[in-house]
N, C-alpha and C positions, 0 to 999 in steps of 0.2 A: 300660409306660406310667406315669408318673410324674403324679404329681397334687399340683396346685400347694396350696399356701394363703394366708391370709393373711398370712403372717408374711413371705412370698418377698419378694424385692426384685421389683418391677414393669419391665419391661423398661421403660429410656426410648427413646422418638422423638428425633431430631433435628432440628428444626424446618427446612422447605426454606430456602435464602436466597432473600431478596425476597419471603416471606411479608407478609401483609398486619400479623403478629402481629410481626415482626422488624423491620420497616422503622420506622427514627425518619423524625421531619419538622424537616428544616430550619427555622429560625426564624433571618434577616436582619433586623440593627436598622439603619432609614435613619435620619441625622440630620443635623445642617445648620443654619445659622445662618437667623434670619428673613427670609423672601423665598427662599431660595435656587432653590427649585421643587422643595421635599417632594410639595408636594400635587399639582404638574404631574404627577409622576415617578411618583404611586400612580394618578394618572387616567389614564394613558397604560399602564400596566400592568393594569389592571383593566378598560380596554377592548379591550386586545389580543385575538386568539382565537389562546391559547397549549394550551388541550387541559389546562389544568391547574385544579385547584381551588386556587386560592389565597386564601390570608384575609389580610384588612388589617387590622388593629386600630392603633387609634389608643392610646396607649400614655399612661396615665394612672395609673401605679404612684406610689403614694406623695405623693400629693398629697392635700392636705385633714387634715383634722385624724381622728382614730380613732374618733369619731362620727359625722362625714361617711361614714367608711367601712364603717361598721355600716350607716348609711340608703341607702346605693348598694345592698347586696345585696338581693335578691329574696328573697322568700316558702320559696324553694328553694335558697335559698343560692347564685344564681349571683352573680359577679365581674363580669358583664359587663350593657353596657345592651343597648336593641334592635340588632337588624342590619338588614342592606341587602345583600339576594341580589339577584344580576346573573343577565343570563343566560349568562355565557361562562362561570360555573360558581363565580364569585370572592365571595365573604362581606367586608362589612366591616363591623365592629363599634365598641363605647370599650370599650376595657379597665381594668378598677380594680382599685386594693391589688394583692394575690398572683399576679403573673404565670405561674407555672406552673400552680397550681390552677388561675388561672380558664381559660387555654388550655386545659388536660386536660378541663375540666368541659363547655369550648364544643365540643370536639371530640367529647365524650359525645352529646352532644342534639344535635349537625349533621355527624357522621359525622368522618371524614378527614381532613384538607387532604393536598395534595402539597406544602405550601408555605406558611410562614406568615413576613408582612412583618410588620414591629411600626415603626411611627413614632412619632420619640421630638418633643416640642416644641423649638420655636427655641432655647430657651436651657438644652436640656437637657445635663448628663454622661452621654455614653452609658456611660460605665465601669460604674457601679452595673449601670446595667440590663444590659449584657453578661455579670454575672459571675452573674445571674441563673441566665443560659440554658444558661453555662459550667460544663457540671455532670460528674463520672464517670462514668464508663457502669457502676460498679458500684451505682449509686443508683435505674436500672429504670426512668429519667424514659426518654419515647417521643420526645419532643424533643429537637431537640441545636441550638446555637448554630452557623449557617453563616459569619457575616461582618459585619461593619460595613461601612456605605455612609455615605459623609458627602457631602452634596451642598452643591456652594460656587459662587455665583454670581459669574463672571466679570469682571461689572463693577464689584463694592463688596468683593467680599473681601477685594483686597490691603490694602483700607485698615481692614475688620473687623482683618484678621489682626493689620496692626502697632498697632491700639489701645493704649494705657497703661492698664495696670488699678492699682486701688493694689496697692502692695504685698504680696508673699506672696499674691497673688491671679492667677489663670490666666485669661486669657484666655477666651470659653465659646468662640467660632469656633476660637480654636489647639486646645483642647484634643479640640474634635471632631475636625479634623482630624488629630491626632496618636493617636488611638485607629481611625482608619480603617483596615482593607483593604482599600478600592475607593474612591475622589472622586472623583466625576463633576464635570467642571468645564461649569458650565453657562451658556448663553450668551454665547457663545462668539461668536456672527452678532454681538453688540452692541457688541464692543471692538475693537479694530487688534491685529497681531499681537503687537506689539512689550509691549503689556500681559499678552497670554497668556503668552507667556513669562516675564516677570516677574512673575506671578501662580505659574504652575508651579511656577521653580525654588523660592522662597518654598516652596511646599506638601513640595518632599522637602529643601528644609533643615530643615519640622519634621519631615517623616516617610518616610524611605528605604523602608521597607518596603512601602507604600502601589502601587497602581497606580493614573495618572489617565487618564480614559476624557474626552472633551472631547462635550459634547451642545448639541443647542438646545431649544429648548421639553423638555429633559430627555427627548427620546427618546432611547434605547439599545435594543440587540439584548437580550433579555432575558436570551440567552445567556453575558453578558458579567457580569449581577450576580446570577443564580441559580445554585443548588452552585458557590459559591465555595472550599470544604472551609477555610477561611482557619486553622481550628484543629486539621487535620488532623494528625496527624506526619508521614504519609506524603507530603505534599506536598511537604516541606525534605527531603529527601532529597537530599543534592549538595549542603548548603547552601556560598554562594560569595560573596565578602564582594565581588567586582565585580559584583554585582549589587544592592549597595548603595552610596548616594552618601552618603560619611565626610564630615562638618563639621570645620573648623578647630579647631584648639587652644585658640581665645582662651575666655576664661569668658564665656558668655552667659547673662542672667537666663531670655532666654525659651525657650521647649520646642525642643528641637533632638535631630537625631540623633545616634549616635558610632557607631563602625564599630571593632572589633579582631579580628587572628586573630593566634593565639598557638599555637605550635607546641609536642606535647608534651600529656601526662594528666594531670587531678588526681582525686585521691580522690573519692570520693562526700562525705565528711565533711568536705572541705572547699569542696568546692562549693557546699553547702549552706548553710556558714557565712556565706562570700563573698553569696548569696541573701537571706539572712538578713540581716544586715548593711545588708544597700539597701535591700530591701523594708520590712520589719518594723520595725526598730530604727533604720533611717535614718541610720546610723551615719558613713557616707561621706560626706565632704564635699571640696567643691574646695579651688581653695590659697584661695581666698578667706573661707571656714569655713563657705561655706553649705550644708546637706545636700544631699545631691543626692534627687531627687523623680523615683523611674520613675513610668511610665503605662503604657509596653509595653516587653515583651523577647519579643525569640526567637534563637534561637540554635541551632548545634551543639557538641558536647563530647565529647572524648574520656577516660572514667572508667579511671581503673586499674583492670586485672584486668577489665575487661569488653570483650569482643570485638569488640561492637557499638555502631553510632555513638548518641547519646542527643541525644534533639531537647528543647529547655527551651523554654517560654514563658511571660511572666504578662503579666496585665491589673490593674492597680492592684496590688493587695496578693493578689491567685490566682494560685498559682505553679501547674505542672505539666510534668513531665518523663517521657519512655517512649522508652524501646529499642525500636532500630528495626533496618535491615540492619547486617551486617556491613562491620569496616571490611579494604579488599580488601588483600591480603598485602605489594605492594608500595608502598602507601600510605603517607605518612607522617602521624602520629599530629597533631592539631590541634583547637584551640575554635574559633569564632569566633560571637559575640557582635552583637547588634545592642541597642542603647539607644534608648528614645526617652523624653522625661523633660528636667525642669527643671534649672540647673545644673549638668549633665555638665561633665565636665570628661575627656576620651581618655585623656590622662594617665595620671591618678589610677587609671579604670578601667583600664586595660589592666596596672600597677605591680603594683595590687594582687592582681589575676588571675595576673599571673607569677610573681610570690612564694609565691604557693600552687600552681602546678606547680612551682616550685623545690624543694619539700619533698617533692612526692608519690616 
């Protein structure tokens, strides 16, 4: 019989999956130009009897001056003001300053959620607050970023969307729409078809990647914008560039998508650089000399010397890349690339991509 002491290594436990201790909570940012039916779309959700605890916060980061946000916190240091408990189980809150503390802190002192909505204001960039939630899983945050919901009212958007802003300035309706994974196009009872459609196409010439879901009074199946995994890897798996709709050649100032697949691997090193180059340093420009400006990328790529297919995405200026399955033996080696962003130019992107498989 052997007698342990303190010095032993402690046997470890494996924690079960689906522990209450392992399990993150999705966190969905809805956003939307003014009117669209934010507020429909959280009243219709928060009345529903879905068996879930969900919390709504009203999403109020970064507003006010640094003293304001000193006088918002509590005695106790919370981030948040009062709430408003439901009965079907749902919390909604205002949320201030430091989005993940104050979540973590309100989860502290009201238990759980299965689900947490954050509504961003009419004329907000959801970007910022996205890259909030969009965090490592080596960082121990219990939250994870599920997906952008952008809601666009059916009858005034086409004509938000083609607004003229001055110059070097984005649109705030495009640029919602062009950071979306889910638009619900709403109100849909209040215009003829012939608008819908040309409302639509409009929304995946800014953003191919996007799925639109068509509502009235902004009901939907909740099925449809809860775990949406939008930043999953495992989602893009099979990524397949017919499942995105390519934009023209011509140079356009305002946000549109590009579509390329290029056959063939590049290095890691120079993948990176290519990334670098667009994101960071804004290096690329069309023939016209204007930089080119992402918002969103995702993509697949095939790395030399690695077996496995590598899923990429960023939102503004947060890049992330992870190996995933295996690419299958008689497959032939391919990127393909999704842009969505200012000034693209197919071209340019695609030239410059191939040149750096050229070398690898």
């Amino acid at each position: 019989m052997s007698v342990s002491s303190d010095e032993d290594c402690p046997d470890l436990v494996p924690a079960e999956a689906g522990s209450s201790t392992s399990k993150k909570i999705p966190v969905t940012v809805i956003t939307g130009y003014l009117g669209a039916g934010k507020t429909t779309l959280l009243n219709h959700i928060l009345t529903e009897q879905h068996n879930k605890k969900i919390a709504v916060i009203l999403n109020e980061f970064g507003t006010g001056s640094a003293v304001e946000s000193s006088m918002a916190m509590g005695q106790t240091g919370e981030l948040y003001e009062e709430w408003l408990e439901l009965r079907n189980g749902c919390l909604c809150c205002s949320v201030k300053d430091n989005g993940i503390q104050a979540i973590e802190r309100l989860m502290e002192k009201k238990g759980r959620f299965d689900y947490i909505l954050l509504e961003t204001t009419g004329l907000a960039d959801p970007g910022p607050i996205a890259s909030i939630f969009w965090l490592d899983d080596e960082l121990g945050c219990n939250i994870y970023l599920d997906g952008i919901i952008t809601v666009v009212d059916a009858k005034y958007s086409l004509n938000q969307l083609l607004e003229k802003k001055p110059d070097k300035v984005i649109n705030e309706a495009v640029r919602q729409v062009a950071l979306a994974d889910l638009v619900l196009l709403n109100k849909v009872d209040l215009v003829d078809k012939n608008l819908i459609m040309k409302t639509e196409n409009h929304i995946k010439s800014i953003n191919s990647l996007a799925d639109i879901v068509h509502t009235v009074k902004a009901k939907v199946d909740l099925q449809k914008i809860l775990d949406l995994h939008a930043y999953d890897t495992s989602k893009y798996q099979g990524f397949r560039t017919e499942r995105f709709q390519a934009t023209s050649s011509h140079i356009d100032p305002f946000i549109v998508s590009v579509t390329f697949e290029v056959f063939g691997s590049i290095t890691s090193v120079d993948l990176d650089s290519y990334i670098q180059n667009l994101l960071w340093d804004k290096s690329v420009c069309n023939p016209n000399g204007n930089p080119m400006e992402i918002l969103r990328m995702k993509g697949e790529v095939s790395l030399v010397a690695e077996a496995r297919r590598v899923i990429v995405q960023a939102v503004n200026e947060l890049y992330d890349r992870e190996v995933t399955t295996p690419w299958e033996a008689d497959s032939a080696r391919k990127c393909t690339l999704v842009f969505i962003g200012r000034n693209l130019d197919e071209k340019v992107l695609r030239q410059k991509f191939t040149d750096l498989i050229g070398l690898a």
